[in-house]
C-alpha positions in Angstrom: -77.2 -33.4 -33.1 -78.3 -29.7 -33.4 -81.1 -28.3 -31.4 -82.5 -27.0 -34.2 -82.4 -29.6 -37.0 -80.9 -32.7 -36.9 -77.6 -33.6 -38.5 -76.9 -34.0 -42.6 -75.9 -37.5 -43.7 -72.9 -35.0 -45.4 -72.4 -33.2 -41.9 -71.7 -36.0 -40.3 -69.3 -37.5 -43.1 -67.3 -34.7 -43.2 -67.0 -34.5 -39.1 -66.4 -38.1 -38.8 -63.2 -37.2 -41.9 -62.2 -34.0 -40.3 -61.8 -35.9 -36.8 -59.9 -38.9 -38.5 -57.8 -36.2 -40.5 -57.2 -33.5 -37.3 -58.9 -35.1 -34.1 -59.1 -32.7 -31.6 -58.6 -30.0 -34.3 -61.3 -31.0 -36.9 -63.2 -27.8 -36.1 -60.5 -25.4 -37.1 -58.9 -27.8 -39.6 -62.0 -27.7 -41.4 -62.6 -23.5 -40.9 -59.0 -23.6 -42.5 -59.7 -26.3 -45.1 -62.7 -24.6 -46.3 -61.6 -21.1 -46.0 -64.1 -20.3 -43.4 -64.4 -17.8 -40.9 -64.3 -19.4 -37.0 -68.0 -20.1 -36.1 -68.7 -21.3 -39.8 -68.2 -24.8 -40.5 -71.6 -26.4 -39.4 -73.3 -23.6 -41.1 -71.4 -24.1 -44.7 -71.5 -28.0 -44.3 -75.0 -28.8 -42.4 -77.5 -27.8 -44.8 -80.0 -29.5 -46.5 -79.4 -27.0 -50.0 -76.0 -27.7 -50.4 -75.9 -28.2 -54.3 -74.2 -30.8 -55.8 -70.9 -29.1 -56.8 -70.1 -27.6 -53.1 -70.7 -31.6 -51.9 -68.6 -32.5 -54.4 -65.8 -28.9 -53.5 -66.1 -30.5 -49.8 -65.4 -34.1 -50.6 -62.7 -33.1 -53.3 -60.9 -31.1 -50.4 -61.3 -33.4 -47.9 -60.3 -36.0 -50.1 -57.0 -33.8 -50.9 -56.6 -33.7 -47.1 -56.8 -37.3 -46.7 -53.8 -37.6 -49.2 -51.4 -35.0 -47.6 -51.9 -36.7 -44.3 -51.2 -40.5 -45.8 -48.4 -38.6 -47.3 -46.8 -37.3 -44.3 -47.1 -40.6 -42.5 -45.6 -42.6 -45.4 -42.3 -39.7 -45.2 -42.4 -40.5 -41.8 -42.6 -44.0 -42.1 -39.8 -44.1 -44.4 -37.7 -41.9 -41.5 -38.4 -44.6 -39.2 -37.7 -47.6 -41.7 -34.3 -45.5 -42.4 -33.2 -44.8 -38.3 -34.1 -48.9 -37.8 -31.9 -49.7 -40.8 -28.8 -47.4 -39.5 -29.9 -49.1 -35.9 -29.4 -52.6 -37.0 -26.2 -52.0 -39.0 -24.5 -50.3 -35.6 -26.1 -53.0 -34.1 -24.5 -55.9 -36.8 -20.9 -53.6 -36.4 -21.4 -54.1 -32.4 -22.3 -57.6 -31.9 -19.5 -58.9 -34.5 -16.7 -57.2 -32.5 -18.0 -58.3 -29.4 -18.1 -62.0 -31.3 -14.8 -61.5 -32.9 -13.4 -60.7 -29.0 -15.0 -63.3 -27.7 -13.3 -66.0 -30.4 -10.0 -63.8 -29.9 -9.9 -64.3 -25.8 -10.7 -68.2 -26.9 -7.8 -68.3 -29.1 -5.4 -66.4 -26.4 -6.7 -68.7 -23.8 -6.1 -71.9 -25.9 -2.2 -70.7 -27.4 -1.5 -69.6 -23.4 -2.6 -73.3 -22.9 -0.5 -75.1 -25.1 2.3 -72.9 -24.6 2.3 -74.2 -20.9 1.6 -77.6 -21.6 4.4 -77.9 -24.3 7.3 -76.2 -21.0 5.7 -78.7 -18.5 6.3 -81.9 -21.3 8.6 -81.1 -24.0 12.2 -80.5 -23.1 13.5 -77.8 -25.0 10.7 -76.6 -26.6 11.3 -72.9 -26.8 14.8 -73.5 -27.5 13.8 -75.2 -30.2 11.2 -72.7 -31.4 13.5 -70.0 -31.7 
């Protein structure tokens, strides 16, 4: 609230957008969005005889703004979506030939098996085999 004159309903609409849009920034996001010098923003915005066409210049701009930024975070949600996807395929690639070891060192383990069993109780066995 001003110590002169209380806030606009548009005043504090357009604060309460420029923080959403910039945060800490809104002040100089909005100079920069409305072409203002530094200093200027309250004085263009919180007035009570703004006409009807700058109200409607502000909420068109700030509208704009609003769809750059859900623009930037959907580009950089498709980034992220893209790194996960390459993640879960080296991922896939890693855990099959871990999985494919794994079944390999089974299979090693049960040939060295029966290859022992079959000296110990068949005669002849690799005699016969080759």
């Amino acid at each position: 609230m001003s110590r002169r004159w209380p806030n606009t309903k548009h005043w504090q609409d357009t604060w309460e957008a420029l923080d959403r849009i910039a945060g800490s920034r809104k002040r100089r996001y909005g100079e920069e969005l409305f072409g203002l010098p530094r200093g200027g923003l309250r004085a263009y915005i919180d007035r009570h005889d703004i006409t009807h066409e700058e109200l409607v210049r502000i909420e068109d701009l700030i509208a704009a703004a609003f769809r750059a930024v859900m623009e930037d975070w959907r580009r950089g949600l498709e980034e992220i979506e893209r790194d996960a996807r390459v993640f879960d395929g080296k991922s896939a690639v890693r855990r099959f030939e871990v999985r494919t070891a794994e079944i390999q060192d089974c299979n090693d383990y049960a040939e060295a098996f029966a290859n022992q069993w079959c000296e110990d109780n068949v005669i002849g066995w690799k005699k016969e085999a080759a």
